[in-house]
C-alpha positions in Angstrom: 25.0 -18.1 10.7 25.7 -15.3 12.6 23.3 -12.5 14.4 21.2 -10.5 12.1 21.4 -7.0 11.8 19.3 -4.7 9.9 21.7 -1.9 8.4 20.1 1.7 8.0 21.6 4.1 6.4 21.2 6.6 3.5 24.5 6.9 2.2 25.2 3.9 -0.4 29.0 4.4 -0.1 28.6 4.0 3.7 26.2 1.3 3.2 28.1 -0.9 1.0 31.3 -0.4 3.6 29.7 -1.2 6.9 27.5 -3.9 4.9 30.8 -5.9 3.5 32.7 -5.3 7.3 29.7 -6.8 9.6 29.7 -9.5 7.2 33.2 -10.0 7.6 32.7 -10.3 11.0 29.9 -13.2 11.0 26.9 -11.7 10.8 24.4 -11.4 8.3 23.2 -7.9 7.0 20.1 -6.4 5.6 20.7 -3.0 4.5 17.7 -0.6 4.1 17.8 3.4 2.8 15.5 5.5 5.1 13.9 5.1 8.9 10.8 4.2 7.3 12.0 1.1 5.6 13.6 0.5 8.5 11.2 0.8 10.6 8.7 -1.6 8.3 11.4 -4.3 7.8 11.8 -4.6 12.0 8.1 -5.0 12.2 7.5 -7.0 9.7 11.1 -9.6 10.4 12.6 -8.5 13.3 16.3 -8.5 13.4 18.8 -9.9 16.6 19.9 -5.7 16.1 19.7 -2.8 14.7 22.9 -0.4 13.0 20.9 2.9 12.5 22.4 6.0 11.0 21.7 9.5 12.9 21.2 11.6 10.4 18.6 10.3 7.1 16.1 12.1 4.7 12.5 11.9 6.4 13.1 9.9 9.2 16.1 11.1 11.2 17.4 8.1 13.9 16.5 9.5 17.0 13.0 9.3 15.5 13.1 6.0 14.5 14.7 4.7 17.5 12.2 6.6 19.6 9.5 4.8 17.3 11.3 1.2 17.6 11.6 1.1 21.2 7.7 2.3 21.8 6.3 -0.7 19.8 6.3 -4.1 22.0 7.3 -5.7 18.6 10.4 -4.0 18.1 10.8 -2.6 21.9 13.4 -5.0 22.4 16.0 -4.7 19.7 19.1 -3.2 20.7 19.8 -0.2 18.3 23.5 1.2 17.5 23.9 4.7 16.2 26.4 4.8 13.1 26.6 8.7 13.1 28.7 11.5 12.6 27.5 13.1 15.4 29.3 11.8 18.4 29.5 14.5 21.1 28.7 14.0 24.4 25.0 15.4 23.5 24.3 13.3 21.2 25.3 10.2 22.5 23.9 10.7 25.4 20.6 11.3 23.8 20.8 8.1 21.7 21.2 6.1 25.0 18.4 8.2 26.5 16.4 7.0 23.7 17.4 3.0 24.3 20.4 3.1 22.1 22.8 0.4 23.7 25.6 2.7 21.9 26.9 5.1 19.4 29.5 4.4 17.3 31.8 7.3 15.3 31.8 8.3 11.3 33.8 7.4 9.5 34.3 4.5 11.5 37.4 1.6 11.0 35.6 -1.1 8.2 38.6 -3.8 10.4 37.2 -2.9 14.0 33.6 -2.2 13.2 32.3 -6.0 13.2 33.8 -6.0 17.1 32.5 -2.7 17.8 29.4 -4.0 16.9 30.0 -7.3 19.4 30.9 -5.6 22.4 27.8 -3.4 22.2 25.7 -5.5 21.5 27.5 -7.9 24.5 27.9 -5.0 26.9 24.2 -3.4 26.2 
């Protein structure tokens, strides 16, 4: 079986895509809804990584990132943004955050499994 990732993201339609493409790619996926599902579900089971949306109700990524990388439990987890909001700001802040990278909405369901890869290879 491949790496585990834990999927968070509040749109299902997004969800559903980037669930089915990792999968295609080898790894196994546990989706989640909000930052604070997330954020219980790495506690409690930590993941090999984490595919985090930017932008979610309550909990916005940043935050959770933020939150993941200040608890020794969850500290090291490498984190992907899966965001909409790719300018240079904003990717720079998710690596200031411990983000090992950003990758763009709507992303390419064939290529994201290897985005995924390299990051996680590179980071």
């Amino acid at each position: 079986m491949g790496l585990r990732i834990l999927l968070a993201d509040d749109d299902r339609d997004m969800q559903l895509v980037a669930r089915l493409a990792l999968r295609r790619a080898g790894f196994s996926v546990e989706a989640v809804g909000d930052g604070e599902a997330a954020l219980r579900h790495a506690a409690a089971d930590p993941p090999d990584a984490i595919v985090l949306d930017w932008m979610m109700p309550g909990l916005e990524g940043p935050e959770v990132c933020a939150r993941l990388k200040a608890d020794p439990t969850t500290a090291a987890i490498p984190v992907i943004f899966l965001t909409g909001k790719t300018d240079s700001v904003d990717a720079e802040r998710g690596r200031a955050l411990g983000a090992v990278g950003v990758i763009a909405k709507p992303f390419d369901p064939l290529a994201l499994g290897g985005q995924v890869r390299a990051l996680l290879e590179r980071g």
